[in-house]
LODO-841825 format. One line per field, with one value per residue (C-alpha): x, y, z; residue number from 1; residue in three letters; chain. Coordinates in pm, 1 decimal, padded with zeros to 6 digits. Layout:
N
u <- (X ...)
v <- (Y ...)
w <- (Z ...)
num <- (NUM ...)
residu <- (ALA ...)
chaine <- (A ...)
//
This chain:
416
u <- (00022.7 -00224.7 -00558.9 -00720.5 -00561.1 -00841.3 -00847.1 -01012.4 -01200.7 -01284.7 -01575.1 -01649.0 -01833.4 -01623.3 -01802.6 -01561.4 -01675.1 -01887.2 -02038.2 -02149.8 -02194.4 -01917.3 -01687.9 -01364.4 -01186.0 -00897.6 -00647.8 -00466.3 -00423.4 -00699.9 -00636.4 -00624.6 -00876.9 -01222.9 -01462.8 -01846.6 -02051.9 -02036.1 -02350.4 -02265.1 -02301.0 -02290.8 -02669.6 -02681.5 -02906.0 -02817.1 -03047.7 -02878.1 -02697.9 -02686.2 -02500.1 -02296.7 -02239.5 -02328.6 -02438.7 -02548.4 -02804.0 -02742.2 -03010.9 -03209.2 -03547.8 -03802.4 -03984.8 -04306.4 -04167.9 -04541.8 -04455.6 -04103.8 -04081.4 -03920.0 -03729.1 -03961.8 -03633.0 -03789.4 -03397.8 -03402.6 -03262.4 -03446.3 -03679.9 -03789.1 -03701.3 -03386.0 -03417.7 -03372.6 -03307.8 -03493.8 -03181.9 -02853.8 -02496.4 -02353.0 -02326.2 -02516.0 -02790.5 -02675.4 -02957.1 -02968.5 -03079.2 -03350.4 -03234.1 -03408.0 -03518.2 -03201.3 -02933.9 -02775.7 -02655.5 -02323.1 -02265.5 -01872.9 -01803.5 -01532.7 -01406.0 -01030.1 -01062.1 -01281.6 -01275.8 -00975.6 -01212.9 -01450.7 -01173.1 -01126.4 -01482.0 -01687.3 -01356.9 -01017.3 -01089.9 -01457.7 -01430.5 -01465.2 -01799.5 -02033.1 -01847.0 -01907.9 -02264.9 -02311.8 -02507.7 -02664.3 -02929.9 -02793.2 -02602.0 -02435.4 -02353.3 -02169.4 -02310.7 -02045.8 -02228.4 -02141.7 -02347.8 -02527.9 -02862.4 -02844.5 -02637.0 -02818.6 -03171.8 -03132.5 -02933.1 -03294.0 -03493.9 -03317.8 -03185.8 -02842.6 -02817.3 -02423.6 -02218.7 -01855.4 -01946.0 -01710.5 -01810.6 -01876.2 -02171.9 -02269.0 -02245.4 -02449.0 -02721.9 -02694.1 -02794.8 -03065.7 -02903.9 -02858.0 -02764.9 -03028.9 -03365.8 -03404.3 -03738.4 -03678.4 -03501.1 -03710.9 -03457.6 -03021.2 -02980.3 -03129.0 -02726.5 -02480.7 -02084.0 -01925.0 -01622.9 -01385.4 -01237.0 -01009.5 -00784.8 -00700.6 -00949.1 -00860.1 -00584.0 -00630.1 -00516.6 -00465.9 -00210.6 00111.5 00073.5 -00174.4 00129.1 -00043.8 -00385.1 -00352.7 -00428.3 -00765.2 -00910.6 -01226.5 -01197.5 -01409.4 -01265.7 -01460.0 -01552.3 -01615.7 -01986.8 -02162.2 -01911.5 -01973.5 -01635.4 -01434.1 -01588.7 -01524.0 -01143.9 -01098.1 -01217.5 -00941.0 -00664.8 -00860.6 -00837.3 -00428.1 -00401.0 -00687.6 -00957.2 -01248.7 -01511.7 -01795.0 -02034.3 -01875.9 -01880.3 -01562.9 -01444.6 -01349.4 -01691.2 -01757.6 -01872.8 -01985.9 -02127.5 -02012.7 -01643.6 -01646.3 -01864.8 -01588.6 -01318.2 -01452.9 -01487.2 -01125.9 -00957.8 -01184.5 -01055.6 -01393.4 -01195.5 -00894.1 -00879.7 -01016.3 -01009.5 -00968.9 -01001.9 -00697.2 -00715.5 -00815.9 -00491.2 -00303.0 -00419.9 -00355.6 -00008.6 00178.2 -00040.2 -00086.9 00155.6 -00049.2 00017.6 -00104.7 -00162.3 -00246.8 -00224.3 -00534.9 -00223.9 -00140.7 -00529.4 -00481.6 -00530.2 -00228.5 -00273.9 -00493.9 -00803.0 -01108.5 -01223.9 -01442.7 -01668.7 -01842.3 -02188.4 -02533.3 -02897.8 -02971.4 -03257.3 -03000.2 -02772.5 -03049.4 -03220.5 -02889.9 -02597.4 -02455.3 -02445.0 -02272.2 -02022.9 -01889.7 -01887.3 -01700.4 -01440.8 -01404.4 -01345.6 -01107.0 -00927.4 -00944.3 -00780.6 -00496.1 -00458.0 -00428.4 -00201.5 00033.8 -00013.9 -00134.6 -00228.6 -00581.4 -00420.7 -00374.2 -00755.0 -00923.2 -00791.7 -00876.9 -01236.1 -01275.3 -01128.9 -01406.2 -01695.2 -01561.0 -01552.5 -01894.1 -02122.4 -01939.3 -01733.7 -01511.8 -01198.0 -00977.8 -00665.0 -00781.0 -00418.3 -00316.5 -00453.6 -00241.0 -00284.9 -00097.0 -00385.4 -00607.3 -00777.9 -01042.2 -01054.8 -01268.2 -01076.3 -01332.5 -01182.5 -01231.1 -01624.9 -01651.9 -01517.9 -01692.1 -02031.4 -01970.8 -01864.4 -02198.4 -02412.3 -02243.8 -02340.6 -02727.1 -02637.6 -02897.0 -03260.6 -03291.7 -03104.1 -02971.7 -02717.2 -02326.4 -02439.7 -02729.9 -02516.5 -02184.6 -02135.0 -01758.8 -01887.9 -01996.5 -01741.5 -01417.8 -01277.1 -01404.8 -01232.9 -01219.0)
v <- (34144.7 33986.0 34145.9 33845.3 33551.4 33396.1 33513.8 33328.8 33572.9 33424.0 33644.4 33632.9 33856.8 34063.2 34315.2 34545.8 34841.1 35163.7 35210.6 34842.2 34461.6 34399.7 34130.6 34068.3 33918.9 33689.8 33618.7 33299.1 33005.9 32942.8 33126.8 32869.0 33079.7 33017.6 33187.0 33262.2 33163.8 33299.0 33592.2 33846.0 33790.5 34025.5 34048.2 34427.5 34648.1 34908.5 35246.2 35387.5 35718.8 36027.0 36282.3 36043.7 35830.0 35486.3 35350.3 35009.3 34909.6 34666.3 34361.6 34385.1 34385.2 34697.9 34774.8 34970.6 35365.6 35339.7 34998.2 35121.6 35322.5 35666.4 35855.0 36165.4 36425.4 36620.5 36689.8 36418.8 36014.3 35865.3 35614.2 35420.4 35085.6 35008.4 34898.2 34501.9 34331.2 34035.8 33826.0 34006.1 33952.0 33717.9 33422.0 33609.9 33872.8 34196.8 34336.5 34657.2 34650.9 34902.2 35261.9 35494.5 35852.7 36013.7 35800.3 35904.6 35627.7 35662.6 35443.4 35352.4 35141.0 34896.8 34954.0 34989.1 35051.8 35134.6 35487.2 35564.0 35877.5 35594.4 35393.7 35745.3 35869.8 35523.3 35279.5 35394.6 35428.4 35427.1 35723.9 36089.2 36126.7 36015.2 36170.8 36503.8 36447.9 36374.9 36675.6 36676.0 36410.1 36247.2 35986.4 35788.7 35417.6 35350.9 35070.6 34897.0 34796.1 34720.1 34672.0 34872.5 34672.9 34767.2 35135.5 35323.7 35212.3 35324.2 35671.3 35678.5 35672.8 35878.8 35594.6 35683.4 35994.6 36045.2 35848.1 35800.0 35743.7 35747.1 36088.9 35859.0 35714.9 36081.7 36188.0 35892.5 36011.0 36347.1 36299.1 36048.5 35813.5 35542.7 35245.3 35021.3 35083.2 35406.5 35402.7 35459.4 35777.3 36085.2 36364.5 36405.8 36667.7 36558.9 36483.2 36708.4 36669.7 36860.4 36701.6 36354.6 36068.1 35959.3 36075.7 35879.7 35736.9 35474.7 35535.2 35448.0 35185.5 35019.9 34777.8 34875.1 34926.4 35258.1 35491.9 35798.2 35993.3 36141.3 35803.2 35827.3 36040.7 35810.3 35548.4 35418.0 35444.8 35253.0 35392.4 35097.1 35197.3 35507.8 35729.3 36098.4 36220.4 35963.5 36082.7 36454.7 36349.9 36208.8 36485.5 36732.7 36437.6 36478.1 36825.6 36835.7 36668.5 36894.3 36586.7 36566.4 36328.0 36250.0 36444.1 36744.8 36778.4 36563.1 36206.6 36011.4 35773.0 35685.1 35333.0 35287.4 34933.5 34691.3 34643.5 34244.9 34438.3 34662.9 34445.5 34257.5 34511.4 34633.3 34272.8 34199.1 34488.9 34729.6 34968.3 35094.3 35191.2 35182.1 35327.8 35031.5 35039.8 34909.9 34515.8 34500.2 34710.3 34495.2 34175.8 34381.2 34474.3 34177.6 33897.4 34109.9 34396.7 34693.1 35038.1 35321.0 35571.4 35842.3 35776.0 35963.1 36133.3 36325.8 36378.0 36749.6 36761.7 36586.5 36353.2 36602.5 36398.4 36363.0 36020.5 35904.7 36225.3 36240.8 36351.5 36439.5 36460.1 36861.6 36802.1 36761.6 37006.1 37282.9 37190.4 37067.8 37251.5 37240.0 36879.8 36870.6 37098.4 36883.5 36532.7 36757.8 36895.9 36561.0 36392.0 36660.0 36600.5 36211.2 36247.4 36442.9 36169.3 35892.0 36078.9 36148.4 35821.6 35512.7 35352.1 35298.2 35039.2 34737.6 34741.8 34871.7 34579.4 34321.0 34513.6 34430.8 34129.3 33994.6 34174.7 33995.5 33637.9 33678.9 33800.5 33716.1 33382.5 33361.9 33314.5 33625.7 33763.8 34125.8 34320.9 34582.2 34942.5 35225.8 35580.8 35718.4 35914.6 36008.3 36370.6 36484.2 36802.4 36849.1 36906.4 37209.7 37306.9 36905.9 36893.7 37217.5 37063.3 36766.9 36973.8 37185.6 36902.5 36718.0 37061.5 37112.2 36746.2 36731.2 36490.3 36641.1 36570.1 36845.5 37151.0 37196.3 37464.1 37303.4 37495.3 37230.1 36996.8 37086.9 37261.1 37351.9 37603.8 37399.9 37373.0 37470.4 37174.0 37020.1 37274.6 37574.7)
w <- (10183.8 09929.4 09999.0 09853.7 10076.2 10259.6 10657.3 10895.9 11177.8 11471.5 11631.5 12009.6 12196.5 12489.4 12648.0 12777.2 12544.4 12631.5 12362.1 12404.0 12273.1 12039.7 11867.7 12020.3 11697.7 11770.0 11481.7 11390.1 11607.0 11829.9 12149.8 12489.7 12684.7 12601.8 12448.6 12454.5 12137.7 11830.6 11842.2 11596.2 11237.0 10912.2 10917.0 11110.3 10900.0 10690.6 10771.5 10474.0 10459.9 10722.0 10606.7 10305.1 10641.7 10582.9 10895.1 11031.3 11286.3 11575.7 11539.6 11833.3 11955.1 11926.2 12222.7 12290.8 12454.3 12603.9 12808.8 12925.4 13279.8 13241.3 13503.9 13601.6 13504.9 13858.3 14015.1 14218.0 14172.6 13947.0 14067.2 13737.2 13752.9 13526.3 13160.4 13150.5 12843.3 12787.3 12762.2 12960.8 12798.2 13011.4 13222.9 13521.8 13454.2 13588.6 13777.9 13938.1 14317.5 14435.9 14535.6 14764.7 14663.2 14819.7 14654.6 14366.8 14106.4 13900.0 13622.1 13585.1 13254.5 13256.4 12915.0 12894.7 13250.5 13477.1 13562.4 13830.1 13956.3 14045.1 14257.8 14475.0 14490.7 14586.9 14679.3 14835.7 15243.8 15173.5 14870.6 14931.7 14769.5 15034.9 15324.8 15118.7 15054.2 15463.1 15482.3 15199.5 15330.6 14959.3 14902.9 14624.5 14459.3 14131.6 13921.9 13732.4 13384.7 12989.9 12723.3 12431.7 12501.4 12855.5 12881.9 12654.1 12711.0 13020.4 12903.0 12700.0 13007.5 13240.1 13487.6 13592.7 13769.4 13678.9 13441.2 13281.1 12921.8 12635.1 12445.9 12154.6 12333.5 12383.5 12050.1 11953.0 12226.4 12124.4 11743.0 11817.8 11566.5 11749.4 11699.2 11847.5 12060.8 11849.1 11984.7 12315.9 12242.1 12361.8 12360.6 12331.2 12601.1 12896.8 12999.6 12995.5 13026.5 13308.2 13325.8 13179.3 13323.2 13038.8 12696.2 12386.9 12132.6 11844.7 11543.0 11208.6 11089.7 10696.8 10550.6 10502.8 10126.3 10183.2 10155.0 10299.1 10430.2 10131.3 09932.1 10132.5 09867.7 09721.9 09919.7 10234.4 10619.8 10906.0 11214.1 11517.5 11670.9 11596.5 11680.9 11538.9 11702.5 11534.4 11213.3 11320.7 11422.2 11029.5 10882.2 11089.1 10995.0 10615.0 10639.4 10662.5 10283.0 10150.6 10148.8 10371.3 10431.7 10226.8 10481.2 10465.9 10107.7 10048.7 09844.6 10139.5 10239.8 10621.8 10699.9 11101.1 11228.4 11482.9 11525.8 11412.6 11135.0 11055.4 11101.5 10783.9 10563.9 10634.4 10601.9 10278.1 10131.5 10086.4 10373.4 10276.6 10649.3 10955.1 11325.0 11553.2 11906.1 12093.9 12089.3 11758.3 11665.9 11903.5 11686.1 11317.3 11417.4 11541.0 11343.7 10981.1 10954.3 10960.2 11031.2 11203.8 10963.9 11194.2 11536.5 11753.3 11977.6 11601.4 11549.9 11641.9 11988.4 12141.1 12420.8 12569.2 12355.0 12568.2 12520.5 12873.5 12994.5 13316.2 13285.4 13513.6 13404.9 13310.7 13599.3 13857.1 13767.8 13773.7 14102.1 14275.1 14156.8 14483.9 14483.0 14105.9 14150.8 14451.3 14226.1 13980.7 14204.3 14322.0 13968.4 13944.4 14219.9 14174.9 13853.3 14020.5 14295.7 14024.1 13796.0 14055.9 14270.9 13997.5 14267.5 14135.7 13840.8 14067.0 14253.0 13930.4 13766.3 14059.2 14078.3 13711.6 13717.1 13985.7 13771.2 13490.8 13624.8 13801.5 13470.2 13169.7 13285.3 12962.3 13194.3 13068.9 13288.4 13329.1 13288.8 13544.0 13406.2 13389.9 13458.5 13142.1 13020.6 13303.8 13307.2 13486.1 13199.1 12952.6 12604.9 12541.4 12189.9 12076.3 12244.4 12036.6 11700.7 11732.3 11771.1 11462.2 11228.1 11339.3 11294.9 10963.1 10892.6 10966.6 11269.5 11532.9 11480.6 11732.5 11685.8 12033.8 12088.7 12261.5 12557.9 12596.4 12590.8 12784.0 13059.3 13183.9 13460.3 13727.3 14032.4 14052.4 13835.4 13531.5 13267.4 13453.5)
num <- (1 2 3 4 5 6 7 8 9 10 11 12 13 14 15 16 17 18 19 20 21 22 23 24 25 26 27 28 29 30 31 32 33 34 35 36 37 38 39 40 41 42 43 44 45 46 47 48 49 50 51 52 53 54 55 56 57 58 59 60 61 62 63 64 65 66 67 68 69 70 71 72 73 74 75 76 77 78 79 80 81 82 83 84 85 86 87 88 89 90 91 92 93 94 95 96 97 98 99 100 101 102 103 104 105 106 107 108 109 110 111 112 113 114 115 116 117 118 119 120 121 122 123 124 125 126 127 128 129 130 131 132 133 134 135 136 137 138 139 140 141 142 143 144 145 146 147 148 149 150 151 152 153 154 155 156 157 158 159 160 161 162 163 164 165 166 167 168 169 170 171 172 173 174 175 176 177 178 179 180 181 182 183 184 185 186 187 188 189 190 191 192 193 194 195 196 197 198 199 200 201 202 203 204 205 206 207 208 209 210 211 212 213 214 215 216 217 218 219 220 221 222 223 224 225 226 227 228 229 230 231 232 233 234 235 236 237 238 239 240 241 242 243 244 245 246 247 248 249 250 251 252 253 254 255 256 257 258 259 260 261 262 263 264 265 266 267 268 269 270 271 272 273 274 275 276 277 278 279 280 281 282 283 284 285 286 287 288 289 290 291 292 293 294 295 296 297 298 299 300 301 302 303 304 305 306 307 308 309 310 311 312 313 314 315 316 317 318 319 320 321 322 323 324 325 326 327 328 329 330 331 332 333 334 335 336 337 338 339 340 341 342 343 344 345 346 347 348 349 350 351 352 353 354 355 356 357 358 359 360 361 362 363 364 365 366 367 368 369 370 371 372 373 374 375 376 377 378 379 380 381 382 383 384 385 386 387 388 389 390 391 392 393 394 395 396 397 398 399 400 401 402 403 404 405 406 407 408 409 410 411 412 413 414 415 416)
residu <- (UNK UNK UNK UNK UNK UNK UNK UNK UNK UNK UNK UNK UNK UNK UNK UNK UNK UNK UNK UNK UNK UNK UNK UNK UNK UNK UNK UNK UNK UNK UNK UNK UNK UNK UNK UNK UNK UNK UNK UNK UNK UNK UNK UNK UNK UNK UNK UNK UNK UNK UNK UNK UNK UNK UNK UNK UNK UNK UNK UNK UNK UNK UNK UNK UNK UNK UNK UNK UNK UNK UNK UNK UNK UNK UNK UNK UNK UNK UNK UNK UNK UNK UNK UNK UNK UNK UNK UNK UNK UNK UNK UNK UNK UNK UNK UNK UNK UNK UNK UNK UNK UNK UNK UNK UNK UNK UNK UNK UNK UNK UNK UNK UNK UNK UNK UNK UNK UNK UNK UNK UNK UNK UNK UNK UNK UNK UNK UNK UNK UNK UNK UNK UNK UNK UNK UNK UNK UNK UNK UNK UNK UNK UNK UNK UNK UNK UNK UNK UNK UNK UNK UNK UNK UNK UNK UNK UNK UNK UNK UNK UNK UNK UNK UNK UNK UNK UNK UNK UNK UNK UNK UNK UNK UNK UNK UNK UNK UNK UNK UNK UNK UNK UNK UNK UNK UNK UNK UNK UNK UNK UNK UNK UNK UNK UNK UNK UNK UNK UNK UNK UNK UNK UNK UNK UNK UNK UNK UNK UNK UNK UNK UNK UNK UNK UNK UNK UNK UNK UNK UNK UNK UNK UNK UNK UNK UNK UNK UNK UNK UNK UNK UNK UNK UNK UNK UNK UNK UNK UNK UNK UNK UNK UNK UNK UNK UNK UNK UNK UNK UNK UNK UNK UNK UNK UNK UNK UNK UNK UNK UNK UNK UNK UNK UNK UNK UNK UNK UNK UNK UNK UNK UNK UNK UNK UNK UNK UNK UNK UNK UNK UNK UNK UNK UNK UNK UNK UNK UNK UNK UNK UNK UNK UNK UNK UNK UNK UNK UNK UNK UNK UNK UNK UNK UNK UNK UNK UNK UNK UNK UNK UNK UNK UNK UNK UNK UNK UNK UNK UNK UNK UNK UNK UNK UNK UNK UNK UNK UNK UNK UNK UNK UNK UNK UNK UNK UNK UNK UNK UNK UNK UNK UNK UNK UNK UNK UNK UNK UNK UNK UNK UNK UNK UNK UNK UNK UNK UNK UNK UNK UNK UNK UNK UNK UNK UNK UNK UNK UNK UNK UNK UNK UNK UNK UNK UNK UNK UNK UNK UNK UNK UNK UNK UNK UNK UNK UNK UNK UNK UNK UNK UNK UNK UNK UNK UNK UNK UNK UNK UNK UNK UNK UNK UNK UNK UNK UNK UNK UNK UNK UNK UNK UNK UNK UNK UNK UNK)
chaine <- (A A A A A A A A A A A A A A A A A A A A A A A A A A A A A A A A A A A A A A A A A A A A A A A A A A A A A A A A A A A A A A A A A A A A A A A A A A A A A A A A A A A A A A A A A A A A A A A A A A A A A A A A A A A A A A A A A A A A A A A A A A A A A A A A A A A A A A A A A A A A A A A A A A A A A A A A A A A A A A A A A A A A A A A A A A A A A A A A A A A A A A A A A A A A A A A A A A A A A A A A A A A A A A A A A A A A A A A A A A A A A A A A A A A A A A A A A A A A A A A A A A A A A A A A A A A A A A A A A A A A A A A A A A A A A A A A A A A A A A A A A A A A A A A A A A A A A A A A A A A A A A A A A A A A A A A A A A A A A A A A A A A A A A A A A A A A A A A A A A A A A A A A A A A A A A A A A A A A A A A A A A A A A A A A A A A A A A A A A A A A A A A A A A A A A A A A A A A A A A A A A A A A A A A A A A A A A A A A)
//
C-alpha cells in the first residue's frame, strides 16, 4: 500500500463513545445511511507535551467555574442542576428531568453497548436495584447519556451519583488533563471505582508493511481520546521488545486527539500506528488491509482487560456504605446473570436503538450486543499498572495515592 495515494475521509459525527463527541469515519463509497454534518475539523489545539505526550484539545467553549452549579459532595444525591451545553449533540436536546433528594442517579453510556448490569438493575421485571433500596427510603434512575461536552462536565461537578464510565474517561478525570472544559475541573478523586461492567479496549493497528512492535522504536503511535491507560497498555506491549514510550524515558512518541484527528495522522503517514477503537478497525481492515499489530486480548492481561468501570462519588461511599455495597453486589451479580443468560443483547440493543433514533436521528441499525466480554470484576493488577505508569509519568496534578481512587473492598463483589 502506497502511503502517499490520496484517501478520501469522510468525517461524521456518531456519538456512541464514552469518552465522548467523536468522528465516525466511513471509507470508500458513500455509505446509503445518512449522516449528520460534517463538525469536526483538524483545528483541535495542541496544549503541547505532558510527559513527551503530545496531546490535543477538543475546541469548545470555556465557561466561568464561578457561574456553574456544583453538587454539595454532602453523601446524599446531588441536587445541582445538570451541566447543559449550550448547543446538545443531536437532533433532540437531552435534558435531564428533576430528581428528588432521595433518588440516586446512575449514568449508563451507550458506547459499544450499553451496560448489561444496567438492563438487570433498572430494566428486566422492573430491576433488582430499587426493590433492594425499599428500605432504604432511597431510590434510583439510570440516565442514558453520550457526549464529552455533556459527561464530563457533569463528572466535574459532581452530578451523577453512580456511573459506568470507560476507565479511560477516568484516567482522564483523574490527571486533570482533560480534554475540554479544563476549567471546570476542581479535583480527580471525588469518584472512585468499585467495580466494572465491561473487558476489552482497542488493538493497534498499522499497515501491513510495519513488520513488528519492534519497528515502533522512533516512531509516533496514536492514542483515540485522552486515554492514559491506552498509553500505559503500549508501554507493557513496548516493554516486551525492550522499547518504551517517550514518557517513560523511551523512543517511541505518543500522539492523543480526537479519533477523526487520529485517524488522519495514521492514514497520512505521521503514525506509524495507532490504537483504534472497534469501527474504525472494522473500516481499516476490510477497505485498506491493515493489521493488528497487537491485539488488546495479547496486551498482558488476557481478556480479563477492564475497559467500562462502575463508579460512586467518595461522599456516598463514606456516609452510605451500606447502600454501595448493595449496587456492587448487584453489578456483580448482573454480570453473572448476563454471562450465563445473554439475554440482555436483544433489549439493550432495542433500548439503544430507540435512544438513538429519538436524539441523534442519523437513521443507523443498532446491531444486537453480545455478552462475550462482560465482568462485573475489577482487573486490580491492570488499575494498579495503569496508576504507576501515570505516577511515573507526571500525569496527576494532584498526587493522590490508588487507594483514593479505587476501592475493591466494598460488598461482597466488585474484586473481592
Amino acid at each position: 500500500m502506497k502511503r502517499n495515494r490520496i484517501i478520501m475521509l469522510l468525517v461524521a459525527i456518531v456519538l456512541v463513545a464514552a469518552a465522548g463527541v467523536f468522528a465516525f469515519l466511513k471509507f470508500g463509497p458513500r455509505p446509503t445511511v445518512p449522516l449528520p454534518p460534517i463538525t469536526e475539523t483538524r483545528k483541535s489545539i495542541s496544549i503541547g507535551t505532558l510527559g513527551k505526550t503530545e496531546m490535543f484539545l477538543h475546541v469548545t467553549k470555556a465557561y466561568d467555574p464561578a457561574k456553574i452549579d456544583y453538587a454539595k459532595l454532602d453523601g446524599e444525591p446531588s441536587q445541582n442542576h445538570f451541566f447543559k451545553p449550550e448547543k446538545d449533540e443531536g437532533v433532540l436536546n437531552r435534558d435531564y428531568p428533576a430528581y428528588d433528594s432521595k433518588t440516586f442517579k446512575f449514568l449508563a453510556l451507550p458506547t459499544a453497548a450499553i451496560p448489561p448490569q444496567d438492563h438487570y438493575m433498572f430494566v428486566k421485571d422492573g430491576g433488582t436495584l430499587n426493590p433492594a433500596l425499599s428500605g432504604s427510603g432511597y431510590k434510583a434512575v439510570d440516565i442514558i447519556d453520550t457526549g464529552h461536552i455533556k459527561i464530563l462536565p457533569n463528572l466535574y461537578t459532581g452530578y451523577y451519583d453512580f456511573a459506568w464510565v470507560p476507565i479511560a474517561v477516568m484516567t482522564e478525570y483523574w490527571s486533570g488533563r482533560e480534554s475540554m472544559n479544563q476549567e471546570l475541573w476542581k479535583s480527580g478523586n471525588d469518584y472512585v471505582i468499585i467495580g466494572s461492567s465491561t473487558d476489552g479496549d482497542s488493538s493497534l493497528m498499522a499497515p501491513q508493511e510495519l513488520p513488528d512492535v519492534k519497528s515502533l522504536d522512533g516512531k509516533s503511535v496514536g492514542i483515540m481520546n485522552v486515554s492514559f491507560s491506552t498509553e500505559a497498555m503500549l508501554n507493557k506491549a513496548l516493554g516486551t521488545v525492550g522499547l518504551s514510550t517517550a514518557a517513560a524515558g523511551g523512543t517511541v512518541k505518543v500522539e492523543m486527539g480526537t479519533p477523526g484527528f487520529v485517524m488522519n495522522d495514521l492514514m497520512s503517514g505521521k503514525l506509524a500506528a495507532a490504537f483504534s477503537w472497534s469501527v474504525y478497525t472494522k473500516a481499516l481492515q476490510k477497505q485498506f488491509n491493515y493489521k493488528e499489530l497487537v491485539k488488546w486480548q495479547d496486551l498482558g492481561y488476557g481478556t480479563k482487560l477492564t475497559n467500562v468501570v462502575l463508579v460512586v462519588r467518595r461522599d456516598i461511599l463514606k456516609k452510605h456504605p451500606d447502600i454501595v455495597a448493595k449496587v456492587v453486589q448487584l453489578n456483580s451479580d448482573a454480570s453473572k446473570q448476563a454471562i450465563d443468560a445473554g439475554d440482555y443483547a436483544k433489549p439493550a440493543a432495542a433500548r439503544y436503538q430507540q435512544w438513538n433514533d429519538t436524539y441523534i436521528g442519523d437513521g443507523r441499525k443498532i446491531s444486537d450486543l453480545g455478552a462475550a466480554f462482560v465482568d462485573g470484576e475489577v482487573n486490580d493488577a491492570y488499575l494498579r499498572a495503569t496508576y504507576d505508569y501515570m505516577v511515573v509519568c507526571g500525569y496527576f496534578k494532584i498526587p493522590y495515592t490508588y487507594d483514593e481512587l479505587v476501592d475493591l473492598a466494598v460488598g461482597s463483589g466488585g474484586g473481592n
